[in-house]
C-alpha positions as CSV (number, residue, x, y, z in Angstrom):
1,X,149.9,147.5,41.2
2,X,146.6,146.6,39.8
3,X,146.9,147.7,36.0
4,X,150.6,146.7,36.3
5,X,148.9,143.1,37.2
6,X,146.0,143.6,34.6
7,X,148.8,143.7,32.0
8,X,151.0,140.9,33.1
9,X,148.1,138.4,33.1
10,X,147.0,139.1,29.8
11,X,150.1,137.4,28.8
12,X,147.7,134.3,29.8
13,X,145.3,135.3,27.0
14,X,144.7,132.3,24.4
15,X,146.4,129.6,26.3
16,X,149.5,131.9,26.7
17,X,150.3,132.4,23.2
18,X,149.7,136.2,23.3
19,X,153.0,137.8,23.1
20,X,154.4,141.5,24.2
21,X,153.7,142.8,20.7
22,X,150.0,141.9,21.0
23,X,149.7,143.0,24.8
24,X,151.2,146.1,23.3
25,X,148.7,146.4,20.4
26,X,145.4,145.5,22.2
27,X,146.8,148.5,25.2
28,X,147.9,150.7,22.8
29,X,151.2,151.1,24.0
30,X,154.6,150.3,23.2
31,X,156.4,147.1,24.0
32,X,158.6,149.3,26.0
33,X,155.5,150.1,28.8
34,X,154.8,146.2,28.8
35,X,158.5,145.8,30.3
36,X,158.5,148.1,32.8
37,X,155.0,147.2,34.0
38,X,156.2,143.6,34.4
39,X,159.7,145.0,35.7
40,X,157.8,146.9,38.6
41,X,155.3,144.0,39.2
42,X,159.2,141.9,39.6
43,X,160.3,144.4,42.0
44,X,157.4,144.9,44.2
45,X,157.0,141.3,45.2
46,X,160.6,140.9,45.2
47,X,161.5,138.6,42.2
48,X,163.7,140.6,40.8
49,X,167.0,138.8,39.9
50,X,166.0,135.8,40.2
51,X,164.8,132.9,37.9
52,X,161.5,133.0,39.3
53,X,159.1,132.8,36.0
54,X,156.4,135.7,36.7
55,X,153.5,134.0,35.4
56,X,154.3,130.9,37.2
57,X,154.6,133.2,40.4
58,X,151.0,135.3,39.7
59,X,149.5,131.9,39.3
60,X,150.5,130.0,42.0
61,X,149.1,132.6,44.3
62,X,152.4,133.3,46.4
63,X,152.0,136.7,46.1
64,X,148.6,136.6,47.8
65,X,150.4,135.3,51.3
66,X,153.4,137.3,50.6
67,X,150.6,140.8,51.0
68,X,148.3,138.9,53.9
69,X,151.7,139.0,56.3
């Protein structure tokens, strides 16, 4: 999950104003790969389908307990 979570929290570059398109540039990928690495990061803590924001979730450090139990 780490590069999965490497791209996710670059989101949080420049205050959060760094969009898909420009996490998609700066990787070299396509906005397409940005999706599914933040739709697997969704499903392996088990946010999927839900309203949960998932930089809100990274950040709050949830996901840290949820792996420690």
């Amino acid at each position: 999950m780490g590069q999965e979570i490497h791209v996710t929290l670059r989101f949080n570059l420049a205050n959060g104003k760094v969009g898909r398109n420009e996490i998609a540039q700066m990787r070299g990928v396509s906005v397409a790969t940005i999706n599914r690495h933040r739709e697997h990061i969704r499903r392996k803590l088990k946010i999927t389908n839900s309203d949960t924001n998932l930089m809100t979730y990274l950040q709050s450090g949830f996901w840290t307990k949820d792996k420690e139990d």
